[in-house]
TIVO-641453 format. One line per 8 residues: for each residue x, y, z of C-alpha. Coordinates in steps of 0.25 Angstrom, whole numbers, plus 2048, in hexadecimal, padded with zeros to 3 digits. Example, Ala and Ser with C-alpha at 12.3 -4.5 7.8 and 13.67 -1.06 7.14 Angstrom:
% TIVO-641453
831 7EE 81F ~ 837 7FC 81D
% end
This chain:
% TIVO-641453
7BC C3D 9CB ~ 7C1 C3F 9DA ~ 7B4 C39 9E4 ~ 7AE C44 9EC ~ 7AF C43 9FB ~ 7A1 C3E A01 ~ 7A3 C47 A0C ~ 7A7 C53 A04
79D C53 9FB ~ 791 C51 A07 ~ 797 C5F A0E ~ 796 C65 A01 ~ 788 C61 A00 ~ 785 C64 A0E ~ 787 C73 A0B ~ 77B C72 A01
76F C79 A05 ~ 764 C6F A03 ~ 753 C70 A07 ~ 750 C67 A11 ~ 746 C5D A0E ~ 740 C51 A13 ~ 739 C48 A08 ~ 72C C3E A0D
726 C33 A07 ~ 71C C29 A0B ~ 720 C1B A0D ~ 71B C0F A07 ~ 712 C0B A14 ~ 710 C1A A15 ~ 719 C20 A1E ~ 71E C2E A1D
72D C30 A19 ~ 738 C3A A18 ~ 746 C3D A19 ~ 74E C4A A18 ~ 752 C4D A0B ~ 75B C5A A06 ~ 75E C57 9F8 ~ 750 C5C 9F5
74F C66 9E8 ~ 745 C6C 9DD ~ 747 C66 9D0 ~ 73C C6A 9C6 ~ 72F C72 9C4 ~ 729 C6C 9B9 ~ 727 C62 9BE ~ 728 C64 9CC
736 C5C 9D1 ~ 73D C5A 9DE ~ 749 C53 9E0 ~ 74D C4C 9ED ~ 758 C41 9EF ~ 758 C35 9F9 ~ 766 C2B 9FC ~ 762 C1E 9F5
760 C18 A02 ~ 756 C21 A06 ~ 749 C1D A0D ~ 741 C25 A0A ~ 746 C26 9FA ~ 741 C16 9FB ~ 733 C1B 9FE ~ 733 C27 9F5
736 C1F 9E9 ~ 72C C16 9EF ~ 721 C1F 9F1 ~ 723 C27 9E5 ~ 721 C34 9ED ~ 729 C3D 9F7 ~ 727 C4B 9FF ~ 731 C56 A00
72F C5D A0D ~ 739 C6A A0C ~ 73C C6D A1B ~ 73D C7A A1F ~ 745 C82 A29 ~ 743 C7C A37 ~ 741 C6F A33 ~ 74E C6A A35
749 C60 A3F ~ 73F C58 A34 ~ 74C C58 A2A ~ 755 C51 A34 ~ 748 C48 A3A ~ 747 C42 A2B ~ 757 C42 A29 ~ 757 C38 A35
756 C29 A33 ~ 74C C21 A3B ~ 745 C2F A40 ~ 738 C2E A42 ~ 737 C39 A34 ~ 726 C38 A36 ~ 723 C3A A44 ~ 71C C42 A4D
726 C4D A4C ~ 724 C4E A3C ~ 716 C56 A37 ~ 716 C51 A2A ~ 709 C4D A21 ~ 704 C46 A13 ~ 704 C50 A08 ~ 704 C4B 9F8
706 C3D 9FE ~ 713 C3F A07 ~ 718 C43 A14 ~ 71A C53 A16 ~ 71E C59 A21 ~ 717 C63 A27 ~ 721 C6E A29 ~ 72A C6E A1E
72A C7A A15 ~ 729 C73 A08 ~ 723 C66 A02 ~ 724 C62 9F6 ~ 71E C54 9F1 ~ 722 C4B 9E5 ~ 721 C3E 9DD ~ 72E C37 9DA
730 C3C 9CC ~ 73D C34 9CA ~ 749 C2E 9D2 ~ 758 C32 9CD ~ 764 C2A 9D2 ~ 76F C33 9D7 ~ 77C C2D 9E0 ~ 777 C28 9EE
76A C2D 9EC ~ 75C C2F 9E3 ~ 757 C3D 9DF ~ 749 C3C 9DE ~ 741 C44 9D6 ~ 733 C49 9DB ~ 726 C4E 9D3 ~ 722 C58 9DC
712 C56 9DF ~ 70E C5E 9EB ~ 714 C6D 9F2 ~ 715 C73 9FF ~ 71B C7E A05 ~ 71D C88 A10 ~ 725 C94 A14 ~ 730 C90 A1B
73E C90 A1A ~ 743 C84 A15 ~ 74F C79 A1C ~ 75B C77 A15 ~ 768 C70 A18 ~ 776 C73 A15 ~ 783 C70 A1C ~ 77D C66 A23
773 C70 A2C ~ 764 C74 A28 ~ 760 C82 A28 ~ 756 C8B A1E ~ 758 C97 A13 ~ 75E CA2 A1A ~ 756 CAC A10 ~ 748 CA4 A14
742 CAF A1C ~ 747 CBB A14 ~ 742 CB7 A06 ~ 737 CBE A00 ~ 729 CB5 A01 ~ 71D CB4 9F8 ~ 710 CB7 9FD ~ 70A CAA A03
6FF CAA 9F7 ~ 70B CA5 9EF ~ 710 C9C 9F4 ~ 702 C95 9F7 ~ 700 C97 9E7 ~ 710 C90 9E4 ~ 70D C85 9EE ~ 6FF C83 9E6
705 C80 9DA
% end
């Protein structure tokens, strides 16, 4: 079997259209931390898992596995500032700029239009990097259209402001349950 072209196969993947995300943690001396993550995706209902991969090197996959516990904040559009601010190494990812606060025992950001919260359910090996599996145990949501990434710019759902809505009453009953 012929290798595939590194370079190649990353422009191939660059034209996936992926949800922006950036996953927190608390450190062991109780720091908040995050990073920008966009291999983010729903796996299962019953019971609630989320899936999200990390490079073995990772950070913040040290303290996850280490806490046991990690956040996904699902950025929305607008918010392109906070994904490249916890893309970019040594950046000061917590500071003044980011509004963020401790919900279910991790950091959330203030303004992102989802949040989901888990317990590291299981750890797979995959290549260069871990997929880890998260029990989801805590919800949040708001009505905003939501960042994604593809061909290497960010942008939102085109359709967003168009679609038809649920009353508010139901979606203050989904987010309950």
């Amino acid at each position: 079997m012929t290798a595939l072209d590194p370079d190649r196969f990353r422009a191939v993947m660059a034209a996936v259209c992926a949800p922006v995300t950036i996953v927190t943690t608390f450190s062991e001396d109780g720091r908040p931390c995050g990073a920008t993550v966009s291999s983010f995706t729903s796996l299962s209902l019953d019971p609630p898992l989320v899936g999200v991969a990390f490079d073995r090197r990772s950070a913040l996959l040290a303290a996850i596995r280490d806490r046991g516990r990690f956040g996904v904040n699902l950025l929305g559009h607008g918010q392109d500032d906070l994904a490249v601010l916890f893309a970019t190494r040594g950046a000061d990812r917590f500071g003044a700029e980011t509004a963020w606060f401790a919900d279910d025992g991790l950091p959330r950001l203030r303004d992102a239009a989802g949040w989901v919260g888990c317990d590291l359910d299981r750890t797979v090996e995959a290549g260069d990097h871990l997929l880890l599996f998260g029990r989801v145990t805590a919800l949040g949501r708001a009505e905003r259209p939501p960042l994604v990434y593809a061909h290497r710019t960010f942008g939102t759902h085109s359709k967003f402001a168009e679609r038809p809505r649920p009353p508010i009453t139901d979606l203050i009953a989904a987010c309950a349950r």
